[in-house]
PDB file of N, CA, C and O in Angstrom:
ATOM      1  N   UNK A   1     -15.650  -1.546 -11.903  1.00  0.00           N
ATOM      2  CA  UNK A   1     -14.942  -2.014 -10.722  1.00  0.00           C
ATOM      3  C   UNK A   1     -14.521  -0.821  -9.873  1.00  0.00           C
ATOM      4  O   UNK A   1     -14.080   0.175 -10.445  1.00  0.00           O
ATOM      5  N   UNK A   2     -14.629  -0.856  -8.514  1.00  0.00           N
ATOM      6  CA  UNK A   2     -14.169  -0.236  -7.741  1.00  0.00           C
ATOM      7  C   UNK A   2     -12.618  -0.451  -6.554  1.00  0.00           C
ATOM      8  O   UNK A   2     -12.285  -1.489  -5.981  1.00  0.00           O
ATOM      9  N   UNK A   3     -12.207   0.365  -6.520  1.00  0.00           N
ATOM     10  CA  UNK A   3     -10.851  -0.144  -5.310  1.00  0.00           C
ATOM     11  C   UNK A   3     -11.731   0.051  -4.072  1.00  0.00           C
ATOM     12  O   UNK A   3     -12.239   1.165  -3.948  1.00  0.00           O
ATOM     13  N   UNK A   4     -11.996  -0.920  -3.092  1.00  0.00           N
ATOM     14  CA  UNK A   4     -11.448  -0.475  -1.747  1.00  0.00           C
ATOM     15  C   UNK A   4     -10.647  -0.715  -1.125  1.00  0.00           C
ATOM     16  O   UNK A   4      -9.539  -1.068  -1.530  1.00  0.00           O
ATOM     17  N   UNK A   5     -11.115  -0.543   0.498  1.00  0.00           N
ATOM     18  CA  UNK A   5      -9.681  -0.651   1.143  1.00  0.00           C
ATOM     19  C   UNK A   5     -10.013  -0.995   2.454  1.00  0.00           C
ATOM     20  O   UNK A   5     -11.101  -0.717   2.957  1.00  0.00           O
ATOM     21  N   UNK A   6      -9.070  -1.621   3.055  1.00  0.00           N
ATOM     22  CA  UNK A   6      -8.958  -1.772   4.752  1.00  0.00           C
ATOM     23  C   UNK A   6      -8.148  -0.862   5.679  1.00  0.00           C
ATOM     24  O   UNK A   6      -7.655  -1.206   6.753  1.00  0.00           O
ATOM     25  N   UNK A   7      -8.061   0.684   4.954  1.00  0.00           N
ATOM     26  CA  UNK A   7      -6.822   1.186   5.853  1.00  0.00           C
ATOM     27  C   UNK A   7      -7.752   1.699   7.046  1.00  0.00           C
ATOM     28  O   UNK A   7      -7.164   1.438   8.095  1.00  0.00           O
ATOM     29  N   UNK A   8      -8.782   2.227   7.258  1.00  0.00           N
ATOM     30  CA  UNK A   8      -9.433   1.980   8.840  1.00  0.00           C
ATOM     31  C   UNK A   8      -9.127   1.197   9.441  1.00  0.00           C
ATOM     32  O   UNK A   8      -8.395   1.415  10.406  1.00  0.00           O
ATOM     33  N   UNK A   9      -9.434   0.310   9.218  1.00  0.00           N
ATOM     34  CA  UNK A   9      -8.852  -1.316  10.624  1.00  0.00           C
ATOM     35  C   UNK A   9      -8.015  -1.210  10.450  1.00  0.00           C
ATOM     36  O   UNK A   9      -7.597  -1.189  11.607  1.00  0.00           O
ATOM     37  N   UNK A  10      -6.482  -0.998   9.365  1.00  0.00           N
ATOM     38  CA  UNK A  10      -5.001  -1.134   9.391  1.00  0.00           C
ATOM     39  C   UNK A  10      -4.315  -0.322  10.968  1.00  0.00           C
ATOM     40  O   UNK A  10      -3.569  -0.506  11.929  1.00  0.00           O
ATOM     41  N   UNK A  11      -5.349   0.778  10.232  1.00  0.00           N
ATOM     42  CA  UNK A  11      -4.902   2.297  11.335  1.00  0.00           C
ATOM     43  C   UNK A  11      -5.545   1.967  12.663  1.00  0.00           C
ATOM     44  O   UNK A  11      -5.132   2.658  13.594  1.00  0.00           O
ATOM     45  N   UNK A  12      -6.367   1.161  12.927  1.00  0.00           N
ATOM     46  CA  UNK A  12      -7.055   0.965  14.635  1.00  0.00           C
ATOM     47  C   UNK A  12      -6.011  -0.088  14.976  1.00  0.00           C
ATOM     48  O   UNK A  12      -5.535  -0.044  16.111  1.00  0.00           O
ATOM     49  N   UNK A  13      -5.560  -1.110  14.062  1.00  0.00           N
ATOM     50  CA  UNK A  13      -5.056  -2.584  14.156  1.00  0.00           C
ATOM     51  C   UNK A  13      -3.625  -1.933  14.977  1.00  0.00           C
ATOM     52  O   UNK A  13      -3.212  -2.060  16.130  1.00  0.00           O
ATOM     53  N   UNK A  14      -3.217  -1.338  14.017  1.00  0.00           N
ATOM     54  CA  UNK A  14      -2.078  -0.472  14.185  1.00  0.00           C
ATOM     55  C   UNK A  14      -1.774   0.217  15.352  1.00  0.00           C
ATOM     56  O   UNK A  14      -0.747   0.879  15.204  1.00  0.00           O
ATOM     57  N   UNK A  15      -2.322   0.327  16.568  1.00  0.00           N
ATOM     58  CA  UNK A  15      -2.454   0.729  17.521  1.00  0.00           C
ATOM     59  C   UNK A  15      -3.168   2.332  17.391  1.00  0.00           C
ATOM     60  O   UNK A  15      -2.772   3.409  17.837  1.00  0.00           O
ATOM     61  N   UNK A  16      -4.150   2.045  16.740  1.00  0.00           N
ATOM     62  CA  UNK A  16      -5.043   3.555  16.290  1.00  0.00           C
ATOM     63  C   UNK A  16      -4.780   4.393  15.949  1.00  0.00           C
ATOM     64  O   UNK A  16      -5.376   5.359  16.426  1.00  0.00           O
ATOM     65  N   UNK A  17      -3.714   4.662  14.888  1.00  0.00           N
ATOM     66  CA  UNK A  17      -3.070   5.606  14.811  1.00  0.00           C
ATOM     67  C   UNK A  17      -3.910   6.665  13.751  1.00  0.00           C
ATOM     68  O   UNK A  17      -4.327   6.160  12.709  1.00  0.00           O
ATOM     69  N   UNK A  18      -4.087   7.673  13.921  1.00  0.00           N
ATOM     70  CA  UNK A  18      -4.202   8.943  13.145  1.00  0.00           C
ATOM     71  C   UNK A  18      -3.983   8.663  11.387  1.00  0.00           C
ATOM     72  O   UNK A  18      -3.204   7.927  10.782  1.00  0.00           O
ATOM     73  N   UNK A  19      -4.884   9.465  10.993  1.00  0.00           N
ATOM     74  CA  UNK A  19      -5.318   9.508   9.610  1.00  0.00           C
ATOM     75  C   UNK A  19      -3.872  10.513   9.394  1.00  0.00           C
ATOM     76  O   UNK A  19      -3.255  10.428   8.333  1.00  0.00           O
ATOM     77  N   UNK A  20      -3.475  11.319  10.332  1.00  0.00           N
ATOM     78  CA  UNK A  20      -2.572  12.182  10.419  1.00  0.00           C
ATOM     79  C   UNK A  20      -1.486  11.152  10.087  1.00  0.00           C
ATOM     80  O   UNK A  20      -1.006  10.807   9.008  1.00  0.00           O
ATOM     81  N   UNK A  21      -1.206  10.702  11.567  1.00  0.00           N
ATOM     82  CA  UNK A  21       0.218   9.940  11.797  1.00  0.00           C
ATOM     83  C   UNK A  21       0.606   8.967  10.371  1.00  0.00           C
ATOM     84  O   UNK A  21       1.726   8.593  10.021  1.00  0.00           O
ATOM     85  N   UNK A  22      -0.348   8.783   9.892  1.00  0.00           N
ATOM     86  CA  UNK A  22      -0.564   7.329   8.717  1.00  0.00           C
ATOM     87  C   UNK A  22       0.294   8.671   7.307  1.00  0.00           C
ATOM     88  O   UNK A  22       1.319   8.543   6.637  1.00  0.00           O
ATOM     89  N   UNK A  23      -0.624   9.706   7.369  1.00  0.00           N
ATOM     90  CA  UNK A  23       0.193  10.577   6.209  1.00  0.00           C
ATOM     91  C   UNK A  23       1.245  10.886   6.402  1.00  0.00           C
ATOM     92  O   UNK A  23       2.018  10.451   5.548  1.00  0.00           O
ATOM     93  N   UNK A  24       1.670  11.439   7.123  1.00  0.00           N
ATOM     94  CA  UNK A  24       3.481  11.804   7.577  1.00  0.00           C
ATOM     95  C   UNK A  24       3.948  10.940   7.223  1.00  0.00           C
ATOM     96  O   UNK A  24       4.789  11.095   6.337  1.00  0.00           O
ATOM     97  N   UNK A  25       3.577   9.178   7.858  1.00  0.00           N
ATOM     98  CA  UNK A  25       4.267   8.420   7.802  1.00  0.00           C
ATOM     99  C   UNK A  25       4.753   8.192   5.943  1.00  0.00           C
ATOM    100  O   UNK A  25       5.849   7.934   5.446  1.00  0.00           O
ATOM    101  N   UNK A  26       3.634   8.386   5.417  1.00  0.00           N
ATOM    102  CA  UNK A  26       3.679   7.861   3.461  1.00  0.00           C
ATOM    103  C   UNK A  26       3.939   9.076   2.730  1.00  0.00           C
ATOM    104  O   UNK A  26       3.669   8.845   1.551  1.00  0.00           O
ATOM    105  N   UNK A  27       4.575  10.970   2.967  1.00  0.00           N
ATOM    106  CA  UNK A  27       4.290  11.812   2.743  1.00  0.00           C
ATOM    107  C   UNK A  27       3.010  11.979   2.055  1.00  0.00           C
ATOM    108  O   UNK A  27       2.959  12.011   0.825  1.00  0.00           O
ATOM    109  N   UNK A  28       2.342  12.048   2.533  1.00  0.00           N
ATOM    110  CA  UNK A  28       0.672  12.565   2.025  1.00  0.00           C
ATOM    111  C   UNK A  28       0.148  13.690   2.842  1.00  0.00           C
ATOM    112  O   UNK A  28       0.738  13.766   3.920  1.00  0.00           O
ATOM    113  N   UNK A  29      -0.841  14.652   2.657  1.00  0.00           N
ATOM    114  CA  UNK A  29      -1.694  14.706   3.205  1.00  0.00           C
ATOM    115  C   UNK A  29      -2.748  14.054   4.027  1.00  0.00           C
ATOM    116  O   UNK A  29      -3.317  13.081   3.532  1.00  0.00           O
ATOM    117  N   UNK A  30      -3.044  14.407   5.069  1.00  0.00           N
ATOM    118  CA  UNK A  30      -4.534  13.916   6.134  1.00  0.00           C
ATOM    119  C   UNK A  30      -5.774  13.612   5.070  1.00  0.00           C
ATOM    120  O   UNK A  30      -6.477  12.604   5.141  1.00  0.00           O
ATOM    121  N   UNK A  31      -5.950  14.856   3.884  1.00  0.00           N
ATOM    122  CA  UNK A  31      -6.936  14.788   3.255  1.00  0.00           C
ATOM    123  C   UNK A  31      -6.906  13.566   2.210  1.00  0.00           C
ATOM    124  O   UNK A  31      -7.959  13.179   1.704  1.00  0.00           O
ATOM    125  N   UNK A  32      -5.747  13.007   1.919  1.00  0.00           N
ATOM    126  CA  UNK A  32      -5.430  12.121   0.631  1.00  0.00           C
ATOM    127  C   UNK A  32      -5.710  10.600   1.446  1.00  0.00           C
ATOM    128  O   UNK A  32      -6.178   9.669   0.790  1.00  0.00           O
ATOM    129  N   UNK A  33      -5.415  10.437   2.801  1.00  0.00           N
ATOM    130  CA  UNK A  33      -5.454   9.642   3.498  1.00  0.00           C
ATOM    131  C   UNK A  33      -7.217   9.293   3.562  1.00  0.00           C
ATOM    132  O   UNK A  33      -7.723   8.243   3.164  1.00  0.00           O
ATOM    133  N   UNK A  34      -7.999  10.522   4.196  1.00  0.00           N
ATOM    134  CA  UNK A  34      -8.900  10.334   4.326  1.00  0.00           C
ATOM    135  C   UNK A  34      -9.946  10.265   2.684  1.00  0.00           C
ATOM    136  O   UNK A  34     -11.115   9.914   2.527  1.00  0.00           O
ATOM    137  N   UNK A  35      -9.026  10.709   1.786  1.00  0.00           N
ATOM    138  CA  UNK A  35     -10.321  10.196   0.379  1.00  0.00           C
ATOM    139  C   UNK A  35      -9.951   9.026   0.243  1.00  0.00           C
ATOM    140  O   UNK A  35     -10.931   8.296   0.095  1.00  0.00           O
ATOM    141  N   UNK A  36      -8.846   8.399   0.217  1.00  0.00           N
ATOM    142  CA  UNK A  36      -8.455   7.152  -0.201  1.00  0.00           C
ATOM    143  C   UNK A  36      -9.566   6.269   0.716  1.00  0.00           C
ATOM    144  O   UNK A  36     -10.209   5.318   0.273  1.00  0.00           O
ATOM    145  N   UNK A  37      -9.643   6.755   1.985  1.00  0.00           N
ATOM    146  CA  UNK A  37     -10.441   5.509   3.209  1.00  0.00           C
ATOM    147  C   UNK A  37     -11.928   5.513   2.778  1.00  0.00           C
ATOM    148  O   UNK A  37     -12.690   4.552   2.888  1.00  0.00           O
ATOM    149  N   UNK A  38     -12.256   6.819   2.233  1.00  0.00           N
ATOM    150  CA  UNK A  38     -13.537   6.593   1.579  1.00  0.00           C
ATOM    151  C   UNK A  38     -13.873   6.592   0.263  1.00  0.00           C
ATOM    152  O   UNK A  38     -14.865   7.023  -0.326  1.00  0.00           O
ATOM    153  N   UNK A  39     -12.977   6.089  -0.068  1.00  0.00           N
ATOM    154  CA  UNK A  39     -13.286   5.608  -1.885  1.00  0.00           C
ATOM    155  C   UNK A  39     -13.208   6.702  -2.955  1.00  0.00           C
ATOM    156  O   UNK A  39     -13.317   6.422  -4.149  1.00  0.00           O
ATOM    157  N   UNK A  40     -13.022   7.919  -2.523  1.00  0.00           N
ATOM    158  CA  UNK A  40     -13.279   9.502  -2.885  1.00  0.00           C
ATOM    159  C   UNK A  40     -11.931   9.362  -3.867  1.00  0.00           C
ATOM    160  O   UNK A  40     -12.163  10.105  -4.821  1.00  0.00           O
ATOM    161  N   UNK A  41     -10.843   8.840  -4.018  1.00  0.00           N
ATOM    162  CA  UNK A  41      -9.476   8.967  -4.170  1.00  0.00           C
ATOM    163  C   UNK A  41      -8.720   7.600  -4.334  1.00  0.00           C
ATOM    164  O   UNK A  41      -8.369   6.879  -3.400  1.00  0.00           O
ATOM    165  N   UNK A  42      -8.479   7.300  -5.988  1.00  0.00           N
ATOM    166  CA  UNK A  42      -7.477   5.676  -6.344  1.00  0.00           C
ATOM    167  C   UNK A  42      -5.574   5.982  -5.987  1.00  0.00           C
ATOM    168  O   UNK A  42      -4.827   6.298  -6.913  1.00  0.00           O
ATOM    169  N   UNK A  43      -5.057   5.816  -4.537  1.00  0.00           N
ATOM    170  CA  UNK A  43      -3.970   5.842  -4.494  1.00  0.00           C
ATOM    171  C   UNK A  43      -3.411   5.243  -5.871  1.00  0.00           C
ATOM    172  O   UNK A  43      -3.919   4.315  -6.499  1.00  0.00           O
ATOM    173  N   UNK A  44      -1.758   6.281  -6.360  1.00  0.00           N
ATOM    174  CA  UNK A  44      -1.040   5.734  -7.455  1.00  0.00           C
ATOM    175  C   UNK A  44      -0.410   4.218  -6.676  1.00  0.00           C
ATOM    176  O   UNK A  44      -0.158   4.035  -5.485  1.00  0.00           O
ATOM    177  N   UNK A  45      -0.332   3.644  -7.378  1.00  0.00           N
ATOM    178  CA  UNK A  45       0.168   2.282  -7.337  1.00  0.00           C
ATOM    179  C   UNK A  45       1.604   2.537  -6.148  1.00  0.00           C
ATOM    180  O   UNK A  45       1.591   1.812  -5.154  1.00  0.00           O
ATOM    181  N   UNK A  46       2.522   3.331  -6.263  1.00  0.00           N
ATOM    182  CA  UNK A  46       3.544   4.030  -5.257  1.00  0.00           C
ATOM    183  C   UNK A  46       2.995   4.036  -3.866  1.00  0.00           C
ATOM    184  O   UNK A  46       3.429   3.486  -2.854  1.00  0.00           O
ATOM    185  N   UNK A  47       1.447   5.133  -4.139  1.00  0.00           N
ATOM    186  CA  UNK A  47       1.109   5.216  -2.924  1.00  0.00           C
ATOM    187  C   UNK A  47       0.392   3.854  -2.201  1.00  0.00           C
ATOM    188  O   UNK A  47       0.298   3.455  -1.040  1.00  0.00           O
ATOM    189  N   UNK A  48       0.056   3.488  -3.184  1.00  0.00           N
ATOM    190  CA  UNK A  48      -0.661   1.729  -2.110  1.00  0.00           C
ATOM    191  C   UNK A  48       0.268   0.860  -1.532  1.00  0.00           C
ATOM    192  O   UNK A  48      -0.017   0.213  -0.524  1.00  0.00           O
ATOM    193  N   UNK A  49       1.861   0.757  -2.345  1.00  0.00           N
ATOM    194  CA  UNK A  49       2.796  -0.442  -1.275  1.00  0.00           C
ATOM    195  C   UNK A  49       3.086   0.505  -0.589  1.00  0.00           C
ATOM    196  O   UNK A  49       3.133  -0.038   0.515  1.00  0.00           O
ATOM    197  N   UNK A  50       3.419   1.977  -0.354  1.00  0.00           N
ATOM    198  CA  UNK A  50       3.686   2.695   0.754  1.00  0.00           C
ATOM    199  C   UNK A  50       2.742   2.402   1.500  1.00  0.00           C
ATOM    200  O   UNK A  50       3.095   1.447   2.191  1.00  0.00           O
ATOM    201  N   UNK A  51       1.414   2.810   1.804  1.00  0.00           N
ATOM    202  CA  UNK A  51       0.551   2.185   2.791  1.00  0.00           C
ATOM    203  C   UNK A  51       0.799   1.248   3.226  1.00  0.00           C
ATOM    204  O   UNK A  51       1.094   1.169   4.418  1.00  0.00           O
ATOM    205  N   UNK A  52       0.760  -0.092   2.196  1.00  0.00           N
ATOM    206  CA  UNK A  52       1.167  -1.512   2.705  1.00  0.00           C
ATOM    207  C   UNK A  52       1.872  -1.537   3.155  1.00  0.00           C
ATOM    208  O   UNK A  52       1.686  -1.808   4.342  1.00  0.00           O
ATOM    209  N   UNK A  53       2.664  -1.408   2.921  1.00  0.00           N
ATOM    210  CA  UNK A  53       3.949  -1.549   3.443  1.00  0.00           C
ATOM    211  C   UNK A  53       4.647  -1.204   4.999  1.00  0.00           C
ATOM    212  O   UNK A  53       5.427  -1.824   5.721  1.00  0.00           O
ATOM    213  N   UNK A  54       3.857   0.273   5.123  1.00  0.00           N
ATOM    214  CA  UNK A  54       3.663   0.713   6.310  1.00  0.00           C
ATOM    215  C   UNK A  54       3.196   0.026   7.510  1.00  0.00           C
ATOM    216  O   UNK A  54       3.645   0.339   8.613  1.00  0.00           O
ATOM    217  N   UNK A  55       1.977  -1.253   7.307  1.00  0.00           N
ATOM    218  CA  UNK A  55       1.247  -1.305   8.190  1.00  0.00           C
ATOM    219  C   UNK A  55       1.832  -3.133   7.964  1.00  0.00           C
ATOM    220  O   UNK A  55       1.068  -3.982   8.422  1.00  0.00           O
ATOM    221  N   UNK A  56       2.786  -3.492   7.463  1.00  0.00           N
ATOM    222  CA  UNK A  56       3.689  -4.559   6.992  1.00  0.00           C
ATOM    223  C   UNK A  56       2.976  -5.527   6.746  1.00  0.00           C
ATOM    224  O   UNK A  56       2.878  -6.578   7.380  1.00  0.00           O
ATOM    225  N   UNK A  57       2.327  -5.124   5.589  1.00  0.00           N
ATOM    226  CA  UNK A  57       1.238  -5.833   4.859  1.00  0.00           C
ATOM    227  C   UNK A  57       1.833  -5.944   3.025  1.00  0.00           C
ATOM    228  O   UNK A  57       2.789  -5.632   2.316  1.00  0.00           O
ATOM    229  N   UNK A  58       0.975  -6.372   2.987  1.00  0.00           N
ATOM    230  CA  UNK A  58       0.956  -7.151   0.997  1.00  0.00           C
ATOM    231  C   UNK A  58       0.128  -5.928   0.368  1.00  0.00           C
ATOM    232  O   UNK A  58      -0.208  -5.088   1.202  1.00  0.00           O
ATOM    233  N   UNK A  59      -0.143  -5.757  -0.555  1.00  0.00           N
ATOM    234  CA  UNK A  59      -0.746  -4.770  -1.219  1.00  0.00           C
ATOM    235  C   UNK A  59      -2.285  -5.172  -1.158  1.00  0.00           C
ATOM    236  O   UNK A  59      -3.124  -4.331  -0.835  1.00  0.00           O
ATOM    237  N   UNK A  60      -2.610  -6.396  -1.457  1.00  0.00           N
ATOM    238  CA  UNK A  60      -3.868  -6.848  -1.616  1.00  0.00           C
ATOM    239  C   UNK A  60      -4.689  -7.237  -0.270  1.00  0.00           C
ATOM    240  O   UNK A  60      -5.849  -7.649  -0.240  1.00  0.00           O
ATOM    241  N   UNK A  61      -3.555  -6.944   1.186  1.00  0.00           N
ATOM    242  CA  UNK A  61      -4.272  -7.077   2.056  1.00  0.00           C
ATOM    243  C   UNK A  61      -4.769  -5.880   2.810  1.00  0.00           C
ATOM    244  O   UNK A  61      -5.555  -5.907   3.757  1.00  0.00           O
ATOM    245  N   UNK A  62      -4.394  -5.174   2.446  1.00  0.00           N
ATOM    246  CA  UNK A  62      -4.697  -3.869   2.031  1.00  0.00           C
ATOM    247  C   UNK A  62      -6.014  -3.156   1.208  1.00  0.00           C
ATOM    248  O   UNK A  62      -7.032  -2.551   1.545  1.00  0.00           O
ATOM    249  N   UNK A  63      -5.498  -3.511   0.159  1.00  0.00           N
ATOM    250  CA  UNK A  63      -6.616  -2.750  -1.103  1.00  0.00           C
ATOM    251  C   UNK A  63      -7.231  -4.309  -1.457  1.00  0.00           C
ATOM    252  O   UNK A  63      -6.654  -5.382  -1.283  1.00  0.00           O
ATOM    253  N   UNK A  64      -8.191  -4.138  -1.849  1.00  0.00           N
ATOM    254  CA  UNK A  64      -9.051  -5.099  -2.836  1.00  0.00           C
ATOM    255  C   UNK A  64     -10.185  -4.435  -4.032  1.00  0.00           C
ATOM    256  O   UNK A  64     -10.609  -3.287  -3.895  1.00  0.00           O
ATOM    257  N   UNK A  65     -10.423  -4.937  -4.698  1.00  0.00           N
ATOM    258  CA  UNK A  65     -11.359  -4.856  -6.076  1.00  0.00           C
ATOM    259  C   UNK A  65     -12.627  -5.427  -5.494  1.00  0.00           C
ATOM    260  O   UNK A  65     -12.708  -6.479  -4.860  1.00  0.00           O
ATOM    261  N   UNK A  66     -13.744  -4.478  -5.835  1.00  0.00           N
ATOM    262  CA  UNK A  66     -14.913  -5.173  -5.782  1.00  0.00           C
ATOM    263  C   UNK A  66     -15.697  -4.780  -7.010  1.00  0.00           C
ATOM    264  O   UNK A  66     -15.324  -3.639  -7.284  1.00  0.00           O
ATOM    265  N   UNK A  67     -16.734  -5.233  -8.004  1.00  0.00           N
ATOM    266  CA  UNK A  67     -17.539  -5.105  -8.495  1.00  0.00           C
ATOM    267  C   UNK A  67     -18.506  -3.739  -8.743  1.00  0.00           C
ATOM    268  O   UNK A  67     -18.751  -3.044  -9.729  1.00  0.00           O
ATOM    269  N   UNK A  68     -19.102  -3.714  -6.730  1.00  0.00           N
ATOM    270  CA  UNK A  68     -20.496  -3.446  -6.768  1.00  0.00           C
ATOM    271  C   UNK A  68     -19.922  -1.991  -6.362  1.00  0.00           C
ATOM    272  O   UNK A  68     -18.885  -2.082  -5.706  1.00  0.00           O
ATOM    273  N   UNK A  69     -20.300  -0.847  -6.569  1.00  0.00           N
ATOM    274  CA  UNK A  69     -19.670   0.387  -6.002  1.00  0.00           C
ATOM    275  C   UNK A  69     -20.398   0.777  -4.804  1.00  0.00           C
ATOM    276  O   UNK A  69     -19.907   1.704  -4.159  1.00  0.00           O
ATOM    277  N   UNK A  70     -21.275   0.346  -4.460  1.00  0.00           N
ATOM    278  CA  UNK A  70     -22.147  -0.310  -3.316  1.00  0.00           C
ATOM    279  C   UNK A  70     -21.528  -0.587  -1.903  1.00  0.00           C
ATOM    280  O   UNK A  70     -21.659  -0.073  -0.793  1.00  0.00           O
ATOM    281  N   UNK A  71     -20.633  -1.853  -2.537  1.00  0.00           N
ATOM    282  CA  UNK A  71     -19.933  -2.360  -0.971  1.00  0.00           C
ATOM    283  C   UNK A  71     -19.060  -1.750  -0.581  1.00  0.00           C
ATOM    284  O   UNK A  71     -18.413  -1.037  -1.349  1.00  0.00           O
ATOM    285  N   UNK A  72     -18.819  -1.828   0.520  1.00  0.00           N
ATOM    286  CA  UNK A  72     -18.109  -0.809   1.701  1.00  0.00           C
ATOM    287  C   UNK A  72     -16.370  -1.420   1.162  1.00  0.00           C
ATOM    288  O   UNK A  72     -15.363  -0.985   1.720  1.00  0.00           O
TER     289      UNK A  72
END
């Protein structure tokens, strides 16, 4: 099983905000932001309702589980 994620569209939805602006906002790094968006990096459980939370979302609307390590 793989995690992905929707924080691209969160961050455009969001009024486009920066891979930047999104880390400040959760103390992270730009770089932790950007492995997490490409699968490179499993946020700790802390760091995923911070995301969520951020973008005043649920955890799972957010992150989801897929199978295939394949799908986007």
């Amino acid at each position: 099983m793989k995690l992905g994620n929707h924080i691209r569209r969160c961050r455009f939805d969001h009024g486009e905000i920066s891979q930047q602006a999104l880390a400040n906002a959760v103390g992270v790094t730009r770089l932790t932001i950007h492995s997490i968006e490409k699968g490179k990096f499993v946020p700790s459980t802390l760091l995923a309702f911070k995301i969520a939370r951020f973008f005043g979302k649920g955890v799972e609307e957010v992150f989801y589980l897929t199978n295939d390590e394949n799908e986007p």
